[in-house]
N, C-alpha and C positions, 0 to 999 in steps of 0.2 A: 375627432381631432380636426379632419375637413372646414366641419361647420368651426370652431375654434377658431382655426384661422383667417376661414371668409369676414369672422365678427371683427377680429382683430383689422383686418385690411380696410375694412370696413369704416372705423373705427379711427385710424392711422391716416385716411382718403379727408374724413370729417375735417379733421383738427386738421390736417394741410390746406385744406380747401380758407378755412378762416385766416388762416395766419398768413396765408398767401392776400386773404383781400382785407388784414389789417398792415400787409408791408407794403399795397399798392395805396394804402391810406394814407402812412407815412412817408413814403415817395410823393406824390401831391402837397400834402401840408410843409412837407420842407424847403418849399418853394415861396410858401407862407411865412412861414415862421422856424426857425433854427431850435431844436431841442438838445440840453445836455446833463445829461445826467454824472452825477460824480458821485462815488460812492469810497473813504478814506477810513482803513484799518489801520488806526495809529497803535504801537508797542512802546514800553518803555520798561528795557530791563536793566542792570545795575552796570554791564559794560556795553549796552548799544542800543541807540533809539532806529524805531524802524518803522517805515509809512508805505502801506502797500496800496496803493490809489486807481482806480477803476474809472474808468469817464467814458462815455457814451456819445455821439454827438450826431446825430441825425437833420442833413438839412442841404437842400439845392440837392438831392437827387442820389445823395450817400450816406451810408452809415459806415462811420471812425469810430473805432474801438483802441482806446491809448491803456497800455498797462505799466504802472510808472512805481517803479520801488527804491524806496531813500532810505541807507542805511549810514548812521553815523557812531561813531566811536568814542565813547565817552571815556573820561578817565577822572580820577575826583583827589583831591575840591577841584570846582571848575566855576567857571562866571558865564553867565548868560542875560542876555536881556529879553525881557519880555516885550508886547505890541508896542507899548507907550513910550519904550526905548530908556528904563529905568535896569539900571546893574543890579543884575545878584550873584551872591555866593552861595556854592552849596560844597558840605564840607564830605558826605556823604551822601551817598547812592541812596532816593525814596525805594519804595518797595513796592515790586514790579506793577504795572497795571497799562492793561489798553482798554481803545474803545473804537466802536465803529461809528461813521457819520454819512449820513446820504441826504444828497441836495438836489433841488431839480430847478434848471434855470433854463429861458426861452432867450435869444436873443432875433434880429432882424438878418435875413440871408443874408445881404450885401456885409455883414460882418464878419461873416466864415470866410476863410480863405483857404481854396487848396490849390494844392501843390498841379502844376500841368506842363512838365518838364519833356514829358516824352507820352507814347502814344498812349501806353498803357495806364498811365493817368490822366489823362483825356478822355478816356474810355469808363474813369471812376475807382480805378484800380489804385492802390498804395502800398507799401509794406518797407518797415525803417526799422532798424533797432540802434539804439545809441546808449554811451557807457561813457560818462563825465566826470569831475569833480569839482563839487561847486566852493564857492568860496567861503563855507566855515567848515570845510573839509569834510563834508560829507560825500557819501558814493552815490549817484543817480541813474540808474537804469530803465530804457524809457524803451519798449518794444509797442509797434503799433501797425495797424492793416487797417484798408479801406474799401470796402465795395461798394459797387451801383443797388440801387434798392431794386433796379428792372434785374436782377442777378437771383436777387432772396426771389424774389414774388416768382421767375421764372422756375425756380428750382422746387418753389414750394408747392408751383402748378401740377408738375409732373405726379404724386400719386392718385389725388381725383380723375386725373387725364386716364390714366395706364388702368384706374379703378373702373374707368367707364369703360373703357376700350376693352376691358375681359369680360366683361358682363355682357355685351354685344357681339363679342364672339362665342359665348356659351349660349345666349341664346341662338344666332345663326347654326352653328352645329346642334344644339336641339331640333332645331325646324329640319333638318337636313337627313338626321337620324346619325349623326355620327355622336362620336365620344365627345363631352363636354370640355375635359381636359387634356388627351391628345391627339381626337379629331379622327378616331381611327372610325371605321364603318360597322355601324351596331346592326346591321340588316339582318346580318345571321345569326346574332346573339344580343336580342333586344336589353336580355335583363340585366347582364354584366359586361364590361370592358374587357376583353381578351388582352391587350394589351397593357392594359395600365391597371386591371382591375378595380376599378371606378366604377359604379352602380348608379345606370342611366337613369337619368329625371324621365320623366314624363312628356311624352312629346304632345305640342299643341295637335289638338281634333280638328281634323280637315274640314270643309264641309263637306255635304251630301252634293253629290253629283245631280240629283232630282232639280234640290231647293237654285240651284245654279243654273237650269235652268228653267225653270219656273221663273226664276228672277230677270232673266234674260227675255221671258216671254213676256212678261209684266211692262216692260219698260219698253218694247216693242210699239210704236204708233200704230194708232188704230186704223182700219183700214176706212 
């Protein structure tokens, strides 16, 4: 079960270690180029239409996340106009159906604008929610956060970090002869952990006291 988990951590160290150096990849190119992705779950059932709207926006050094939901209340016959700005009537409710749409669009930094009100949006930070009605009486609820990309990349540094740093302390307590995992002193009980009951690795082979100095005499100038 040990080994189980070291593959897992293992495993978990991997996959942070990459996403930490594609969110440091992101943070650079958004300085480049502004990325947004939008992704729209439209609904349409017989008493209310509903748009659950997803947008992503990575650029100048943040990622915004806007989650936007529009619900309207239909009642029938009712009139609507389509794009081209032509009337219709519908005298009865179609029969239910949604769909999903995903778009992906670049524009140029200087056309993102954020918000720098106070310190902790100077810093990259945001967080709003708002609740309107727009003018063909629909409901709009718009919830949205913002972080610095130096925030992801740092957080996501943290398991390779803490992956290395155990494995460096498991080998110094091998060299040392203590327990791998609570460091306790295996002197007197090589083969098992008295404390933790943890089953000692194999401690690195010293050299020979001869070969040392032999080696010493070797490198010694000649007389």
């Amino acid at each position: 079960m040990r080994r189980f988990f070291r593959i897992c951590s293992a495993v978990l160290a991997a996959v942070s270690l990459l996403l930490c150096l594609a969110a440091l990849g992101m943070w650079v190119r958004g300085f480049v180029v502004v990325d947004v992705v939008h992704r729209v779950h439209h609904r349409e059932w017989q008493i209310e239409f509903r748009d659950d709207a997803l947008r992503i926006t990575s650029g100048r050094g943040v990622v915004a996340v806007n989650v936007i939901t529009t619900r309207e209340s239909v009642t029938w016959p009712r009139t609507f106009m389509d794009r081209t700005g032509r009337l219709f009537l519908e005298t009865g409710p179609p029969p239910s159906r949604e769909w999903i749409t995903w778009s992906h669009a670049t524009m140029e930094p200087d056309r993102l604008v954020l918000l720098r009100r106070n310190f902790w949006q100077w810093l990259g930070f945001n967080l709003h929610s708002t609740t309107r009605n727009t003018t063909t009486g629909a409901r709009r609820t718009e919830r949205a956060f913002r972080l610095p990309w130096w925030l992801v990349a740092a957080v996501l540094a943290l398991p390779p970090l803490l992956a290395t740093r155990r494995r460096g302390l498991r080998r110094e307590r091998r060299a040392k002869g203590l327990c791998e995992g609570c460091g306790y002193d295996l002197r007197a009980t090589p083969g098992r952990c008295p404390e933790c009951g943890r089953e000692a690795g194999p401690r690195p082979a010293a050299a020979p006291l001869g070969a040392k100095e032999d080696a010493g005499a070797s490198s010694a100038p000649a007389p």
